[in-house]
N, C-alpha and C positions, 0 to 999 in steps of 0.2 A: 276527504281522506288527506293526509297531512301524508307527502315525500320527499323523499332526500333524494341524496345523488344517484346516480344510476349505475347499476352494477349487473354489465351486461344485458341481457333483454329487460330484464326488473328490476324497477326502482325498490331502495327502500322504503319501508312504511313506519312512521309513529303516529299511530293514528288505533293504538290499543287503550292508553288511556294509561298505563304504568311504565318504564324501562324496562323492565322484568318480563314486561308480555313484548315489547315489540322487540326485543331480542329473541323469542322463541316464534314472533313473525317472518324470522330471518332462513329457516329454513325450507318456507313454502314461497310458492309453488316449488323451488330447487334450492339447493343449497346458494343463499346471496352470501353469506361470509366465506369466498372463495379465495380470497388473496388477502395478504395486508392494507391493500389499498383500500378495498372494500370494507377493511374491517374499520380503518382510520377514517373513512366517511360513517361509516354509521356509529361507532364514537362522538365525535362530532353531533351528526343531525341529532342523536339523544340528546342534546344536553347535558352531556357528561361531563365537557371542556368546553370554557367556550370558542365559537367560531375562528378564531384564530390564531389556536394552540396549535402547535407542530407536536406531531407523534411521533419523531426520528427512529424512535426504539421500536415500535412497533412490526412484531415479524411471527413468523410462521410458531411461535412458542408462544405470542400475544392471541394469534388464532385458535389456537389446541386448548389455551385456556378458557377463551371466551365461547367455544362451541361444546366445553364439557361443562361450563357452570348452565350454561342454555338446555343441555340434558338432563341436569340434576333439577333445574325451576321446572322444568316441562314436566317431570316426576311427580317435583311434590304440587304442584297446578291439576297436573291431569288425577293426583288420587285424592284430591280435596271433591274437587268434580265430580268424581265415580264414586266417593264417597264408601266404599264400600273395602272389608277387611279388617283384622285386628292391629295392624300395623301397617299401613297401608304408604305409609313416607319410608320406611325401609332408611337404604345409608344412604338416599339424598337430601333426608333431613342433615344428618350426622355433618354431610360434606357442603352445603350452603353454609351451616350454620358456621363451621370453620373457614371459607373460602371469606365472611363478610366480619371475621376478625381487624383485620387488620383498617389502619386510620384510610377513611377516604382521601381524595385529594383537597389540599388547602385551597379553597378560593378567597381571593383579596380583591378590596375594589380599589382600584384608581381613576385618576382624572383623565379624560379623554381631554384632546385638543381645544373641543368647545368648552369645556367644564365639568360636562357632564361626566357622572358616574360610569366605568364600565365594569365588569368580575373579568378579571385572568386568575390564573393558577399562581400560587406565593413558590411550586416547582414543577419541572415538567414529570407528569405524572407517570407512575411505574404498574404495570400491568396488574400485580395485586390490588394496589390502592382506587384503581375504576371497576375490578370484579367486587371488591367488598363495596361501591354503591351500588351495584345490582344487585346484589344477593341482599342486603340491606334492602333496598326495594320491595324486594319476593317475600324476606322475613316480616316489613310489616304491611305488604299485603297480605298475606296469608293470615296475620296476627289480628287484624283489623276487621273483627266484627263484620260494620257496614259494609266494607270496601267488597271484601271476600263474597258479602252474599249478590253483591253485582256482578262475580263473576261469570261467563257465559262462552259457553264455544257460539261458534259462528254456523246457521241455523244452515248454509248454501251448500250444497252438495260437493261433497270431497276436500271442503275447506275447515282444516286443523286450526285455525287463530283463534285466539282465547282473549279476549278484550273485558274490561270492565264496564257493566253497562251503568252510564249515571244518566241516561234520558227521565223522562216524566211519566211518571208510572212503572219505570224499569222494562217497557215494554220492546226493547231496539231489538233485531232478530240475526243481521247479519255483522260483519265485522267491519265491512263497506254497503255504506248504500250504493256508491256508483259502481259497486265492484261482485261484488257476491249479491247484492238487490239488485242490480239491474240485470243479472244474468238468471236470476228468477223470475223477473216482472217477463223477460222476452220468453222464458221455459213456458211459463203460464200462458203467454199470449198465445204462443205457436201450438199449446193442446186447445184451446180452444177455439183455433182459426182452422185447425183438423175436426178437431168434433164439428162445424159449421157446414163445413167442405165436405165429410166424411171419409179425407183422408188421414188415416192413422200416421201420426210422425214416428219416423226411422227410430 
């Protein structure tokens, strides 16, 4: 499982496999996009800028934004999913598809000290212009054939993450092996250390 910074008792997670999903990772287990601060790391750990982009502007209207674009992808994710209905995206098609209007952020690369290549941003970017790469993201996951049909919620009890699965045979069941599989492999071990013992677990 791939994390970022910590924001409060939980870390963020990229480790869904798109931008799109692990910003709809952001509100499990609790809400992590709880301050600007937390919102400017997990900008950031996305790869959305790179690591050493200052967000100065980033505030409580950069939040309201990026936790309604995250309600609207959770929408149209969750009714691809369920599959089910004549209209089943409603107006979070309508409002992805206009939130990912506008130009992404410019990246340029320049010479680092040793020579090498690094990407910065060509300006520091504006709250619109990082919601249109995630909605961008969602639109062409969703549009993408292959991609979409690896979509998969997370197989672990009471866990809403939505990741795309690309393992080998598309057979991956949770969102985290160490995290949602390991908290199954001990569920299973402990009914059957009960069934041995004959005590029934609480």
């Amino acid at each position: 499982m791939t994390l970022g910074a910590a924001t409060g008792r939980y870390e963020l997670r990229f480790d869904t496999g798109r931008v799109c999903l692990d910003l709809l990772a952001t509100a499990h287990p609790v809400e992590r996009l709880d301050s600007p601060a937390a919102l400017r790391a997990w900008i950031t750990g996305s790869g959305l800028v790179p690591r050493a982009t200052q967000l100065p502007a980033a505030d409580a209207s950069w939040l309201h934004g990026f936790r309604e674009l995250r309600a609207q992808v959770g929408r149209l994710v969750h009714a691809w999913l369920g599959g089910d209905g004549r209209d089943p995206y409603g107006p979070a098609l309508a409002r992805v598809n206009d939130l990912a209007r506008p130009a992404p952020p410019v990246p340029r690369a320049v010479p680092a000290e040793d020579g090498t290549l690094v990407r910065e941003l060509a300006a520091p970017p504006e709250c619109a212009a990082l919601l249109a790469a995630v909605a961008r993201d969602a639109i062409a996951l969703l549009t993408d054939p292959d991609a979409r049909t690896g979509l998969r919620q997370c197989a672990g009890d009471n866990c809403p993450v939505v990741y795309v699965d690309t393992s080998r045979g598309r057979r991956r069941r949770w969102c985290s092996s160490e995290l949602c599989g390991n908290r199954e492999r001990v569920a299973r071990h402990r009914r059957r250390s009960a069934l041995t013992s004959g005590v029934l677990p609480e």
